[in-house]
C-alpha positions in Angstrom: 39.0 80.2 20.6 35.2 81.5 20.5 34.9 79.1 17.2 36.8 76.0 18.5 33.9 75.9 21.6 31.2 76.7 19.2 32.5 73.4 17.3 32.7 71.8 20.7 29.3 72.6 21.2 27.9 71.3 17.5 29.8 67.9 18.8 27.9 67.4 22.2 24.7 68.0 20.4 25.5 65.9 17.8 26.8 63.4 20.2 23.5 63.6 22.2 21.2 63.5 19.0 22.8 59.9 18.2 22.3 59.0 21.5 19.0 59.7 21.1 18.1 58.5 17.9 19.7 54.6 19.5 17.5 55.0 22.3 14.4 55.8 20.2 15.2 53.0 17.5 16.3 50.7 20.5 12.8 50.8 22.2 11.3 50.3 18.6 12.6 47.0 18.1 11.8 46.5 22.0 8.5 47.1 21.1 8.4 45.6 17.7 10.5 42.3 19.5 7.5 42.2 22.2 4.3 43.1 19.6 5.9 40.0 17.9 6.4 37.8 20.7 2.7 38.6 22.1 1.3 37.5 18.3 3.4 34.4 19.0 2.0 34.0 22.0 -1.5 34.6 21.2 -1.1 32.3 18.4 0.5 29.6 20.1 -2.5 29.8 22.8 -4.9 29.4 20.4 -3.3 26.1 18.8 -2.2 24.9 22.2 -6.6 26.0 23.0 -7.7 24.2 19.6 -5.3 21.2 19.9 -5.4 20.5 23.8 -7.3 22.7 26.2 -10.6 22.5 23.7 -10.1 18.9 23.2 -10.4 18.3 27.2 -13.4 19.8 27.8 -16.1 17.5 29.4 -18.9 16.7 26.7 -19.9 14.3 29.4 -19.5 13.3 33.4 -20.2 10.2 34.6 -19.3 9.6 38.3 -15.7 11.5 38.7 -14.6 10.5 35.3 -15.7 12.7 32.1 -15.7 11.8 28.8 -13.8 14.8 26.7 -14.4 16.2 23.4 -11.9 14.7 21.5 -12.9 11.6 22.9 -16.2 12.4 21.7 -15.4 13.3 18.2 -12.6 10.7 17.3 -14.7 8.0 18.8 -18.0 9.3 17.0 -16.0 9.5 14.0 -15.0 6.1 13.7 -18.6 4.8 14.8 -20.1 6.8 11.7 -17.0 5.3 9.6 -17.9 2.0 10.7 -21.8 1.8 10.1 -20.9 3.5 6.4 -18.2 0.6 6.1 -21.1 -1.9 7.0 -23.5 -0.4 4.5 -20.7 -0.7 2.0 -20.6 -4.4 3.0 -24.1 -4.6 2.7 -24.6 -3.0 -0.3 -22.2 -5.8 -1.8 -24.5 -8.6 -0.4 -27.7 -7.2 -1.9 -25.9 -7.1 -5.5 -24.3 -10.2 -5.6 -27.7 -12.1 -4.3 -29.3 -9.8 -6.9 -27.2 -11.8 -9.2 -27.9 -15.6 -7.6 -31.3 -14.9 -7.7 -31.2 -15.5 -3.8 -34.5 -13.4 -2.6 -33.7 -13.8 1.2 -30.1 -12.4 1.2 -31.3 -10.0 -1.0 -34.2 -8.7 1.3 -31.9 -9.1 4.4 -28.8 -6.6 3.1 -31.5 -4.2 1.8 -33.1 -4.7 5.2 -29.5 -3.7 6.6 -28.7 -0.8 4.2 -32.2 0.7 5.4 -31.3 0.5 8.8 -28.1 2.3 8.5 -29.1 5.2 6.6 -32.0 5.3 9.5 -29.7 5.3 11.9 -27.1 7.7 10.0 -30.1 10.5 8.6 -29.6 12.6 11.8 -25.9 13.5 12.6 -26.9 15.0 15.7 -29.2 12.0 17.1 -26.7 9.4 16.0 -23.4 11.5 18.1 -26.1 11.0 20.7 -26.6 8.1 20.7 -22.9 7.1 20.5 -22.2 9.5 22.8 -24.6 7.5 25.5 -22.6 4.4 24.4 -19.5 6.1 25.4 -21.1 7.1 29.2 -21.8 3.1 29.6 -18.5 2.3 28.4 -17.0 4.8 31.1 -19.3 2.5 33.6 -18.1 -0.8 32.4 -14.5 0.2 32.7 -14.8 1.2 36.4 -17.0 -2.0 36.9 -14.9 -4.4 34.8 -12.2 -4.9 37.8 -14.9 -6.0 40.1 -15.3 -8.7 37.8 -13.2 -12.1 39.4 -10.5 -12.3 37.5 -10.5 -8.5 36.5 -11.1 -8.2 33.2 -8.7 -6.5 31.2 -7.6 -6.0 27.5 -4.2 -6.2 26.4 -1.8 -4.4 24.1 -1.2 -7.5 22.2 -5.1 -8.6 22.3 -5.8 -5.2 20.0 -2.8 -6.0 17.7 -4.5 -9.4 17.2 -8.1 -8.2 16.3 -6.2 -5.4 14.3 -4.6 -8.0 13.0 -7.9 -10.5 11.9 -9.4 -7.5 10.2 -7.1 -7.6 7.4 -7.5 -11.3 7.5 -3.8 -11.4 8.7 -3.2 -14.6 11.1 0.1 -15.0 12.0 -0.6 -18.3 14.2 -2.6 -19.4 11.2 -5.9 -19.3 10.1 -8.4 -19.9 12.9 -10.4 -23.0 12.9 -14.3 -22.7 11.8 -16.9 -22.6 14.6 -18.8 -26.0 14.7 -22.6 -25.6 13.4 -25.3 -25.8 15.7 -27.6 -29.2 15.6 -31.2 -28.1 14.7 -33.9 -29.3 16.8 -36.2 -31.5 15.8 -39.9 -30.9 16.0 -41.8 -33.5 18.2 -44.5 -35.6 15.9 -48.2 -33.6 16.6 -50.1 -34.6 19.1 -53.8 -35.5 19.0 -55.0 -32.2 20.0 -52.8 -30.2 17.8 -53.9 -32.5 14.4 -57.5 -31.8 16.1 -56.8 -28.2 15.7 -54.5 -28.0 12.7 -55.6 -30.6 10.7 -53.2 -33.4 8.9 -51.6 -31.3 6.6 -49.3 -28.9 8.9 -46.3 -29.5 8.0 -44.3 -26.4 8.8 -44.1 -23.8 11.7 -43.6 -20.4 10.2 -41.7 -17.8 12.2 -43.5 -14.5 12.8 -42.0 -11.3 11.9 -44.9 -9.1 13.6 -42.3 -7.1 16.1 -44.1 -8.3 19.2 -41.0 -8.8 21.0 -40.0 -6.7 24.2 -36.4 -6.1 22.9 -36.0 -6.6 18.3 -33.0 -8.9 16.6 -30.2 -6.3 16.5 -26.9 -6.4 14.7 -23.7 -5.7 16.2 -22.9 -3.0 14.8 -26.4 -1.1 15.5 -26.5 2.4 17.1 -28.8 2.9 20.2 -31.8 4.6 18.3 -32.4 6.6 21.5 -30.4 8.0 24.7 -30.6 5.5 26.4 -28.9 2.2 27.2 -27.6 0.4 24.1 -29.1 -3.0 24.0 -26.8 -4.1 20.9 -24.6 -6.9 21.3 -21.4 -4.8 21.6 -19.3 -6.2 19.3 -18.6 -4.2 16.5 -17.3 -4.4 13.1 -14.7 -1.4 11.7 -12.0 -2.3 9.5 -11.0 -4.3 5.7 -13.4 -6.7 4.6 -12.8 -9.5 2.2 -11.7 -13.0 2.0 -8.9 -14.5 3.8 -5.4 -13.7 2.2 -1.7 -15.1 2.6 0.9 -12.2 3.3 3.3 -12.0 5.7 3.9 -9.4 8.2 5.0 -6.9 5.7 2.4 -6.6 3.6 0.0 -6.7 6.3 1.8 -3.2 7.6 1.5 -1.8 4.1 -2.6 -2.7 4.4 -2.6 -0.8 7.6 -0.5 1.9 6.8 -3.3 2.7 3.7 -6.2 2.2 5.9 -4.9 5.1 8.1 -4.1 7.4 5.5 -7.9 7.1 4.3 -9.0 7.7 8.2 -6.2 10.8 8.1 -8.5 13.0 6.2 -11.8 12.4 9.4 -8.8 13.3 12.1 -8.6 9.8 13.3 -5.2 8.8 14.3 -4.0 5.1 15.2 -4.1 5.8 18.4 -7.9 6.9 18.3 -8.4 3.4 16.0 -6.8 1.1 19.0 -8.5 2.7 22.1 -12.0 2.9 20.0 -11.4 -1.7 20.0 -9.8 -2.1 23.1 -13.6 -0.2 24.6 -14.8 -2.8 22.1 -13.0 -5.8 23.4 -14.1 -4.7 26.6 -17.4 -4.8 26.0 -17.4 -8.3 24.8 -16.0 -9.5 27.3 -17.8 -8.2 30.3 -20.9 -9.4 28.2 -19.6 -12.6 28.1 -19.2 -13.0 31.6 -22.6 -11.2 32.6 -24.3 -13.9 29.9 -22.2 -16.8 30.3 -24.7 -18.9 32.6 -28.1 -18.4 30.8 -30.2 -21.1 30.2 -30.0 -21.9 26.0 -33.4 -24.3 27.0 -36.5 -22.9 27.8 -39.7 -23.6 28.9 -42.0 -22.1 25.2 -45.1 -22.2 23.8 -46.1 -22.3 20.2 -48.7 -19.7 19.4 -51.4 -17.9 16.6 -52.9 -14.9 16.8 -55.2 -12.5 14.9 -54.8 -9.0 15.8 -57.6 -6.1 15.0 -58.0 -2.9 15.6 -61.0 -2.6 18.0 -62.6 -4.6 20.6 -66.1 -4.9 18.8 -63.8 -6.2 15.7 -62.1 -8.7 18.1 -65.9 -9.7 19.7 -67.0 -10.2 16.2 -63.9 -12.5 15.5 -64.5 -14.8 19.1 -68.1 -14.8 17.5 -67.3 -16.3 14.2 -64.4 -18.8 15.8 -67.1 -19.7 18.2 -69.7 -20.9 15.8 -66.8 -23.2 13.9 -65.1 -21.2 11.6 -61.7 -22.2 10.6 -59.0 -19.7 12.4 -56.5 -20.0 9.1 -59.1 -18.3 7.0 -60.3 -16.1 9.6 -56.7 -14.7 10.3 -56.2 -14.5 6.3 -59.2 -12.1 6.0 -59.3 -10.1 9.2 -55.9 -9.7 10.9 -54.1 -6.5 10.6 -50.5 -8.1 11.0 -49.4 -8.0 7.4 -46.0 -10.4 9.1 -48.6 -13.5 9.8 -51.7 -13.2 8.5 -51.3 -15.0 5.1 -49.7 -17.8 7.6 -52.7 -18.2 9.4 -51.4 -16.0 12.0 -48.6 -18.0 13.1 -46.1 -16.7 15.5 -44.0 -20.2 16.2 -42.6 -20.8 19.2 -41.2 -18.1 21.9 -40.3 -18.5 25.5 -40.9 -15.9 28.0 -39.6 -12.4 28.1 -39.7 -12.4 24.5 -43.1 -10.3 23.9 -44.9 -8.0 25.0 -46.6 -8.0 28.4 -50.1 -8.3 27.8 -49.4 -10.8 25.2 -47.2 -12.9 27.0 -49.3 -13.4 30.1 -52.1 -14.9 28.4 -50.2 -17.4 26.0 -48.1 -18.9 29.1 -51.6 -18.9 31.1 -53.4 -21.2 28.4 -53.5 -24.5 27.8 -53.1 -26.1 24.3 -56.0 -25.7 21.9 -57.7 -23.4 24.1 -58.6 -19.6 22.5 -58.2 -16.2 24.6 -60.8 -13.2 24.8 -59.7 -10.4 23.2 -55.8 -9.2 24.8 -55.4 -5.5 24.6 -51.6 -4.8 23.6 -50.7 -1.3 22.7 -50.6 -3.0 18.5 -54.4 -3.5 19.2 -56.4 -6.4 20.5 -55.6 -10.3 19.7 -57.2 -13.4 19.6 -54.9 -15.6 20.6 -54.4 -19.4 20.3 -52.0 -21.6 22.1 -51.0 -25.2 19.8 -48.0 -26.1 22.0 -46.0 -25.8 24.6 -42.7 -27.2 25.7 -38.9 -26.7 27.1 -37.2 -26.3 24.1 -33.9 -25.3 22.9 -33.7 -21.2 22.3 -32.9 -20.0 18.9 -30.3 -18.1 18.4 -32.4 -14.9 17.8 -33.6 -15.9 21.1 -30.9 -16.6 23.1 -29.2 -13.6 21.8 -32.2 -11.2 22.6 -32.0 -13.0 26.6 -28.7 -12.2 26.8 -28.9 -9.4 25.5 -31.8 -8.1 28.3 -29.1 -9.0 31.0 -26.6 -7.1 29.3 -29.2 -3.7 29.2 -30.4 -4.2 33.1 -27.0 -4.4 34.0 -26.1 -1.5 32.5 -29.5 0.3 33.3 -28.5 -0.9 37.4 -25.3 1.1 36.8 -26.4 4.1 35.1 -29.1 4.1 37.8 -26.4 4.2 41.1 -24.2 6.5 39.4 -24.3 10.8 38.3 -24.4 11.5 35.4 -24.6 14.8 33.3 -24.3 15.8 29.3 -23.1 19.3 28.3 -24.4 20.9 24.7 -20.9 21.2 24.1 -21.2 18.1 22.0 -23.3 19.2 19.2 -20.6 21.3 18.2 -18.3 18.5 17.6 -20.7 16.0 15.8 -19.3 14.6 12.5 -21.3 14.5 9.5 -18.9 12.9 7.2 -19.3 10.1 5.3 -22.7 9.7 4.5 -24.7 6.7 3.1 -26.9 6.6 0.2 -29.2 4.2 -0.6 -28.5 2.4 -4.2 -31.8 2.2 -6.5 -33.7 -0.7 -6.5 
């Protein structure tokens, strides 16, 4: 009897033991089970952090509204992608005029690749400046409604200029602009044969950078943080002649052209919100410029600039006693753009250059010669040989519009809060970069 309890006694231990032994290996794999599920957890935070709650993060506020990192970096992306697409371009221009022996093509795409890499040799100050594009864009879309009738852009308007950068035109190819008719220079008067002579027979065009606001291409970053005062139309996409292909083949193009934006983190959606801020653009410019004047009242001008005012007294001395202003601005002036020209700086209408400079050309009569004009490029002699309303060139008229464009802007930055967090410069791209080809 004694041994059947003892054996009783070996099977409630035994019994207890196991029971024990579940329990313990139970909470293991409770706590293995919850170990695993906090990893999971953790991890899944930190890709839900990376991929969303990092991404909304205000690089920028302007007003109520706040421009997020991955705004910022998708949109700064496919700014860098587009200036390196343009230098591309470019770069192709220069070659082939290499080629046709045409000098002026040739000097204007090397003129442009220069400027890109200048604008492109500081990652951080070009995100800035994009990033300051972006701010005005967040202006111009709560402004745009004001506009009568509100100006909006369309689903179907970025499929079409999607669409015309592959040179796909479903409707057909679009009809070329008509040219613009060249105005014709009036015959000399008296007084300007008196002070030209007979044998003027051409009106050079300066290229000393007198002018309040310089010719700027489309696709031109702000070069500070500031306003841009581009044009804001901007090129990014295919570029090439006009091809045939249907509908198909024009997804196949597209389809490519995103897998090589894959690799920078741009996705299609990035690519059709970064021109629909485009289209925007244009079109409230077109509507804030569509009413200025494309005659103005100008005057035709020379000049010969030095560096001090006993230089410039010297110079009023020697025109004074009859020497030929030609020759004088050949030896003496310091503006390597016009002084083999005889210091010619054509004709210009107001609000084209500087202050100083301006006041005293519109404040002379024809033939008659300033004092010396202190500018902050040193003093000038000027001398007035015209003036007239005239048609505006187009580097003109694009540089008035242009001013109404940057003081509206300027007017709405100026009404409106707006702050920029350092986040940004950890979210500047760097890739692709532009090298300039040897000369």
């Amino acid at each position: 009897m004694a041994k059947k309890n003892n054996q009783n006694e070996l099977s409630k231990k035994h019994i207890a033991h196991s029971e024990r032994v579940r329990r313990q290996q139970r909470w293991v794999i409770i706590g293995i089970s919850a170990f695993a599920a906090l990893v999971i957890l953790v991890l899944g935070f930190g890709v839900f952090d990376q991929n969303y709650l990092q991404g909304e993060r205000a690089v920028a506020r302007v007003g109520d509204e706040k421009v997020t990192v991955s705004e910022f970096r998708n949109q700064t992306q496919l700014a860098r992608l587009a200036n390196v697409q343009q230098f591309n371009y470019s770069q192709q221009i220069m070659e082939a005029a290499l080629q046709l022996n045409d000098f002026e093509s040739y000097l204007q795409a090397m003129y442009d690749l220069q400027r890109i890499q200048s604008q492109m040799s500081d990652a951080n100050e070009f995100a800035l400046n994009y990033l300051n594009a972006m701010i005005d864009d967040a202006l111009i879309r709560k402004e745009a409604g004001n506009f009568d009738p509100a100006i909006v852009v369309s689903d179907a308007e970025v499929d079409e200029s999607l669409q015309r950068l592959f040179n796909y035109f479903p409707n057909g190819t679009p009809t070329a602009e008509p040219t613009v008719t060249l105005w014709v220079t009036p015959t000399f008067s008296r007084t300007q044969v008196a002070i030209l002579g007979p044998t003027k027979t051409a009106l050079p065009t300066a290229t000393l950078d007198l002018t309040l606001v310089p010719s700027i291409t489309p696709t031109q970053a702000p070069t500070s943080a500031q306003p841009p005062t581009a044009t804001p139309a901007v090129t990014l996409g295919p570029l090439g002649t006009p091809t045939a292909y249907t509908q198909e083949g024009y997804q196949v193009n597209f389809q490519k052209y995103l897998e090589i934006l894959a690799p920078y983190g741009v996705k299609e959606s990035d690519l059709r919100e970064y021109w629909k801020t485009q289209l925007l653009r244009q079109k409230v410019f077109d509507v804030l410029t569509a009413d200025v004047a494309s005659v103005a009242d100008q005057v035709w001008a020379r000049h010969i600039l030095v560096a001090s005012e006993e230089e410039a007294a010297k110079v009023i001395s020697r025109l004074t006693s009859g020497e030929d202003f030609t020759a004088l601005a050949e030896e003496v002036s310091i503006d390597p753009g016009t002084k083999s020209i005889g210091g010619d700086l054509g004709w210009f209408p107001k609000g084209i250059m500087v202050t100083e400079f301006e006041d005293a050309a519109f404040s002379m009569g024809i033939g008659e010669t300033s004092q010396a004009v202190k500018s902050a490029m040193g003093y000038h002699i000027i001398q007035v040989l015209g003036r007239e309303e005239r048609p505006l060139s187009s580097r003109y008229l694009s540089i008035a519009k242009q001013k109404i464009y940057t003081d509206w802007i300027t007017n709405l930055r100026s009404g409106t809060t707006i702050t920029i967090d350092d986040l940004w410069k950890e979210y500047v791209p760097t890739e692709p970069i532009v090298e300039m080809p040897a000369q």
